[in-house]
Structures are given as structure tokens and as C-alpha cells.
N, C-alpha and C positions, 0 to 999 in steps of 0.2 A: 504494500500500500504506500504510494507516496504521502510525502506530505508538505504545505504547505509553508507561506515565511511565517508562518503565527506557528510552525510545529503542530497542524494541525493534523489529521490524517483528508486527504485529499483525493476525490477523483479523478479518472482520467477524463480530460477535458475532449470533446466530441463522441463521435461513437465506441461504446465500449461494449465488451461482452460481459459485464459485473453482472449477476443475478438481481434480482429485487432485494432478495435478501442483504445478499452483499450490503448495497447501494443503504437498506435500511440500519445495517449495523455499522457503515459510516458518517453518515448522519446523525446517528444515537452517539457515537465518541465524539465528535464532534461538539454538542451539546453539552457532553459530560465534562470536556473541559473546557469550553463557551461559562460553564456556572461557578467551574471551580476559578476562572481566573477574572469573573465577575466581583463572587464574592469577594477573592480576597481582596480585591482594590477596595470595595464600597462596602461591604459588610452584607452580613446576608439580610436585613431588615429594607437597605438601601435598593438593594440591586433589584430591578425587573427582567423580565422576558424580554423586553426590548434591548437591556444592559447584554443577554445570553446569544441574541439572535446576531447583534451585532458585529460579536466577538466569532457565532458558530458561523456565520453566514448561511443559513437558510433561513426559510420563510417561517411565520407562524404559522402557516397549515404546517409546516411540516413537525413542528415543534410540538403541537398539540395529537398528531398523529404518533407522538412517541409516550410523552409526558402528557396530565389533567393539571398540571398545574406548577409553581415556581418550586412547589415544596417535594414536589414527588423527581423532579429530578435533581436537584438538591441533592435527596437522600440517596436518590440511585450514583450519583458522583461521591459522596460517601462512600456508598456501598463498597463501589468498583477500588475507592483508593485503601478501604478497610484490608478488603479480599487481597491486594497487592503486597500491600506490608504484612500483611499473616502470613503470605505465600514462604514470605522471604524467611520469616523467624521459624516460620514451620521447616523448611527446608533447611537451613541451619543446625536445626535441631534434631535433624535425624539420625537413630543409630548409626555409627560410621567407622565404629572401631576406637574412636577418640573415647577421651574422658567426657562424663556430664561435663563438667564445668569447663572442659574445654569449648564444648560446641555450645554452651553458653555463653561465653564470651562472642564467638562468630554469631551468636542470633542478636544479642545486645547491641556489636557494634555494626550489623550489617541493618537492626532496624534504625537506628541512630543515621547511618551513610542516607540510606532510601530517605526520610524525613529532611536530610539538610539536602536533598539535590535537588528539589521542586519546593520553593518558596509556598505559590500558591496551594499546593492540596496540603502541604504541612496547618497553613490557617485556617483551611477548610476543615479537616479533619481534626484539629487540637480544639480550635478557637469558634470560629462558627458553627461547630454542629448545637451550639449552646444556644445559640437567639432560633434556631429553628421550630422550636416548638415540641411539644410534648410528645408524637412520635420520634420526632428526633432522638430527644432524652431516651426514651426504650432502646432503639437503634443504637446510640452509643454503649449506652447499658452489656447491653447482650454483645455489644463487638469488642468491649471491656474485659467481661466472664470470658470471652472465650483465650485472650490470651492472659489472663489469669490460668484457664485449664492448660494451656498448651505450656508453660512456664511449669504448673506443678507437677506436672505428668514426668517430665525430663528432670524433674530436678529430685523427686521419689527415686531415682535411681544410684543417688547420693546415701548411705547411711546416715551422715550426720543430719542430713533435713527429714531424714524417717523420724530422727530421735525428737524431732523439735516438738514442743506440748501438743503445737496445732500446725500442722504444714500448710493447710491449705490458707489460713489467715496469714502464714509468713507470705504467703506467692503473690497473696492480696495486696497487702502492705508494701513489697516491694515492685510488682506490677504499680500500685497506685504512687507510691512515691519516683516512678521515671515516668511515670506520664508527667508530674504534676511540676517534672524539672525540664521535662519537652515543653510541654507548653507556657513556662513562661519566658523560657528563651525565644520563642516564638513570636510569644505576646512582645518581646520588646526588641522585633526584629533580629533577631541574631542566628537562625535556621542555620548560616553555615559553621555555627560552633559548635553543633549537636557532639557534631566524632569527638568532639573532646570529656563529653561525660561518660564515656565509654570505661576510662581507669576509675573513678572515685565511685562507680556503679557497681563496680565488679569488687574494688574493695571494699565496700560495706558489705556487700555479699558474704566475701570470704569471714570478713570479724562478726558475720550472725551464727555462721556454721563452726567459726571455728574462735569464740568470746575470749576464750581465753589466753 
């Protein structure tokens, strides 16, 4: 798929052989980052369909043929950036012959890289899924639990985090304490210093596991 000077994905201009399908699932990415780099300029409260169509360059029919509305692809741009970064710590994380804590170190610092390299879906995904509204809030919720699960699962293969009173409130606390250092480097523009909390994340790790 080509793509265009916005980095967009892009048709072939005249006659093509793309299916409908095709043609509709570039249109739909299109859109998805048409909102993600809406929001992050104007905030999500600010931005309209006109702010998305602008950016995606197709029509409102065409927008409405994908999306019912600012909020439904909003979420689906969420969706798509949630699913990316899980891809990456999942994939990290897999049995590999390595130590746990080795290939947790590569899911920490590989989701840390993926957050500092796109400005825009980092503010999407940290910072505006907040003003979106009360399915939002679930959406984040559940996109939250899950890498809380995927974090405890790998790390259960640790003895020392078997031993911990409650493991699965440790994977919570420490899942919730690097979101909550993601985004406020976010919030105060800094997205390309993420890779640096990569060591002082990993050392608190090591002195939960090993206090003494």
C-alpha cells in the first residue's frame, strides 16, 4: 500500500484492481489516523469530523459509511493503537528460552520505544481517551486488565513474585505506576524520553522481588 506526504496509506490514483474491500479498509486507516492526529492537536472535546475528514481526505459519506459518529471512531483509533502496543509487549514476552525478567525488560523497553515514536497516538491513547466519555472509560478499563494479565502471567514464572502476599495486586501497582509515568511525560510533551524510564522501571522491579 502506498502512502501519502501526511504518511497516510494511499490509493492508487486512476484505475486500479483494489477490491471494494481493499479500497474500504483504506479509507477506514485513513480515518483512524485522520482522528488520532486531530485529537492530539485540538483535544478530543475540540476536534470534529470536519477536523478528521480534512486530515483523512475523504468525504463525509464516506466517513459515516465507516463510523455513527466522532466517538465510535475515536474508540476504534484507540482500539487499533491499544491492539499495536499489546502486540509488541505480548510478543516480547514470549517463552524464548530467556529469563522472565529478561524478556521483561525487552516488553518494558520495547513498549516505552513504540509510545515515544508517534507523538500523536501516545496523546491519544494516554491523555484523550479521558475526555471521551464513559464508554471510553470501560474501553481503557479493560485495555488496562489486560496488560495487567499479560504482565502477571510472565512474571508467575518468577519464584520470588509467586512468594509475594498478592501477585496479582503487585502486576496492578506496577502496570498502574508506568502508565501513570507514561503519561505524564506525555502530558508535558516529552514522548521522546519515554526509552529512558526503561532502567529506574526495571529497578524498582528488581528491589520488590528482591527488598532486601
Amino acid at each position: 500500500m502506498r502512502v501519502d506526504s501526511d504518511g497516510f496509506p494511499s490509493l492508487p490514483r486512476g484505475r486500479h484492481h483494489l477490491t471494494r474491500a481493499q479500497v474500504s479498509a483504506s479509507q477506514r486507516d485513513r480515518l483512524l489516523q485522520g482522528i488520532t492526529q486531530a485529537v492530539a492537536e485540538n483535544g478530543y472535546a475540540r476536534t470534529s469530523v470536519a477536523d478528521v475528514l480534512k486530515r483523512a481526505h475523504v468525504s463525509r459519506e464516506t466517513f459515516y459509511e465507516h463510523f455513527a459518529d466522532k466517538q465510535a471512531c475515536f474508540l476504534a483509533a484507540y482500539q487499533a493503537t491499544a491492539d499495536r502496543i499489546a502486540t509488541v509487549v505480548r510478543d516480547a514476552l514470549k517463552p524464548t528460552g530467556e529469563p522472565v525478567m529478561r524478556r521483561l525488560e525487552h516488553a518494558v523497553c520495547d513498549y516505552l520505544r513504540e509510545l515515544s515514536a508517534d507523538a500523536s497516538s501516545a496523546r491519544m491513547f494516554l491523555l484523550e481517551i479521558y475526555a471521551a466519555g464513559p464508554a471510553a472509560a470501560v474501553l481503557r478499563h479493560t485495555v488496562h486488565r489486560g496488560f495487567i494479565e499479560l504482565v502477571d502471567a510472565a512474571l508467575m514464572e518468577d519464584e520470588r513474585f509467586r512468594r509475594l502476599p498478592d501477585h496479582e495486586f503487585a502486576s496492578t501497582m506496577l502496570v498502574g505506576g508506568v502508565a501513570s509515568l507514561v503519561t505524564g511525560a506525555v502530558a508535558m510533551g516529552q514522548h521522546a524520553t519515554l526509552p529512558k524510564l526503561c532502567t529506574p522501571i526495571l529497578s524498582y522491579l528488581a528491589s520488590l522481588l528482591d527488598p532486601g
